[in-house]
C-alpha positions as CSV (number, residue, x, y, z in Angstrom):
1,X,-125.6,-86.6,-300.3
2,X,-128.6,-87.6,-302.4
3,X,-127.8,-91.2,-302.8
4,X,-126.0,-92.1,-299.1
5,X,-128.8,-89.3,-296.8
6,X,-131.6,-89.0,-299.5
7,X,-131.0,-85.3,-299.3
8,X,-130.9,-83.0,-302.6
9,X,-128.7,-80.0,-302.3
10,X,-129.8,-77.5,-304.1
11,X,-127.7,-74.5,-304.5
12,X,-124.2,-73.2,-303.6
13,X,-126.1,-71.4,-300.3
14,X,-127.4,-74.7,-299.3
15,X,-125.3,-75.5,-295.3
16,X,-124.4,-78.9,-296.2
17,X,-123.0,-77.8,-299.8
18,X,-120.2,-75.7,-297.9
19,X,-119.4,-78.8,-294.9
20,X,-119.1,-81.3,-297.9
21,X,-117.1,-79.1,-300.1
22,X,-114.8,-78.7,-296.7
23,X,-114.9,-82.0,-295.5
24,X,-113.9,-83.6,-298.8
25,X,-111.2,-80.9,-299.5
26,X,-109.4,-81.1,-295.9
27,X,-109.9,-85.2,-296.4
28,X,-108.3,-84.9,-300.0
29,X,-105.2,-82.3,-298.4
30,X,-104.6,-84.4,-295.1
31,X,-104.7,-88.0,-296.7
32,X,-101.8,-87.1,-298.7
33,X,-99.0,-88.6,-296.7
34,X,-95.9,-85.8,-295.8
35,X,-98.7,-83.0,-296.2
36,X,-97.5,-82.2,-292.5
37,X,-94.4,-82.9,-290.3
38,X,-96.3,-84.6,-288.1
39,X,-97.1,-87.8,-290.4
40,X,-93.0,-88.2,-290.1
41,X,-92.7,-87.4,-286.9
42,X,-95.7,-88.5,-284.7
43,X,-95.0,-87.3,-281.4
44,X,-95.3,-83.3,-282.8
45,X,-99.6,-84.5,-282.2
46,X,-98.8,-83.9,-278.8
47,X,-97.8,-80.0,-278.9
48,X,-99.3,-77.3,-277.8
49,X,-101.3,-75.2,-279.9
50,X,-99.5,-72.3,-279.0
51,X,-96.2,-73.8,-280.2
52,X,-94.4,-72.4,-283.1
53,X,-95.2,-74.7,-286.3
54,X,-97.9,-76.2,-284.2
55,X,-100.4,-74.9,-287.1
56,X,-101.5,-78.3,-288.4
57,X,-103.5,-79.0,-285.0
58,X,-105.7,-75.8,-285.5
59,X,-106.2,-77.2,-288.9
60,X,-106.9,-80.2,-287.4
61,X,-109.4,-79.1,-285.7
62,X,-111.3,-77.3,-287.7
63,X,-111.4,-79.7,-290.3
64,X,-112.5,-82.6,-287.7
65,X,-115.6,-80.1,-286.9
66,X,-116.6,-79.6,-290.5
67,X,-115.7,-83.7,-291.0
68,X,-118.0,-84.9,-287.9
69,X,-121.1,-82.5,-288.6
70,X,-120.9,-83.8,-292.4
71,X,-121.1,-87.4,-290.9
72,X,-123.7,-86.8,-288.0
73,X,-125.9,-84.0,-289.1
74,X,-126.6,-85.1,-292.1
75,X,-127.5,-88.4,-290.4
76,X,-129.4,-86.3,-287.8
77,X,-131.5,-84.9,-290.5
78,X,-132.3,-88.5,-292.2
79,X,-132.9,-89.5,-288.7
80,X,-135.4,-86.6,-289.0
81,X,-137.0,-87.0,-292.3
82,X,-137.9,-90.9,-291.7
83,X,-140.0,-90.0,-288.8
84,X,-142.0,-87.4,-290.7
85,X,-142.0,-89.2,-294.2
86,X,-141.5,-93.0,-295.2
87,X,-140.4,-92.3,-298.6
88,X,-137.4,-91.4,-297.5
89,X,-136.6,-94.6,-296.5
90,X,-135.4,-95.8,-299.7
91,X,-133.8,-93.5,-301.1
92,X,-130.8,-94.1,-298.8
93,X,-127.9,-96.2,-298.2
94,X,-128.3,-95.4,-294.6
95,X,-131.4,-96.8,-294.1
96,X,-130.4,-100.3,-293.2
97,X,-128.0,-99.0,-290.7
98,X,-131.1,-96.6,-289.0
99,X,-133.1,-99.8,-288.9
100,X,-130.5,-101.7,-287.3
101,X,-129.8,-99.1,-284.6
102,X,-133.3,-98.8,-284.2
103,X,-134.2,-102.2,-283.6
104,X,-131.1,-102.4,-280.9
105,X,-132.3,-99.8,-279.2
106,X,-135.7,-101.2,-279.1
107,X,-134.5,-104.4,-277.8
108,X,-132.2,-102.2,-275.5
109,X,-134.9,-100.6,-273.9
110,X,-137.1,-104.0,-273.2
111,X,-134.2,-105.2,-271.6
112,X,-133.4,-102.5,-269.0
């Protein structure tokens, strides 16, 4: 976290110690090809969630939650931290990529 967001984790109680710890386990479980019928047989993504064995698209789901907020709060709160501080800046991997977006939106907005 410190090295792509510039943020230091402190503890075990710290929020974004328990969505990386998630995110990186459900990544490390659902990249394993034949963890779930459904990477042999495709079209079971489209049952309901209701259906009997249908218990890999709660999983799903829950895991996409805790795999999105690691990648966009954490970028949220960089996001955050550059306004209020500059030394932030480079202490991140994702600084270029703020800049970028930055800029396009700037040129975005004297556009339209």
């Amino acid at each position: 976290m410190k090295s792509v967001y510039g943020m230091e984790i402190k503890d075990d109680n710290d929020p974004f110690y328990e969505i990386a710890e998630v995110s990186m386990l459900s990544l490390s479980i659902a990249g394993i090809f034949g963890t779930f019928y459904v990477d042999f047989i495709p079209f079971l993504k489209h049952l309901p969630r209701w259906f009997p064995g249908a218990g890999f698209l709660k999983l799903a789901e829950v895991w996409g939650r805790y795999v999105r907020a690691l990648r966009d709060d954490s970028f949220i709160m960089l996001k955050r931290k550059m306004v209020r501080d500059d030394r932030v800046k480079y202490s991140s991997f994702s600084y270029p990529f703020y800049r970028s977006q930055t800029r396009l939106l700037g040129a975005l907005a004297k556009i339209c």
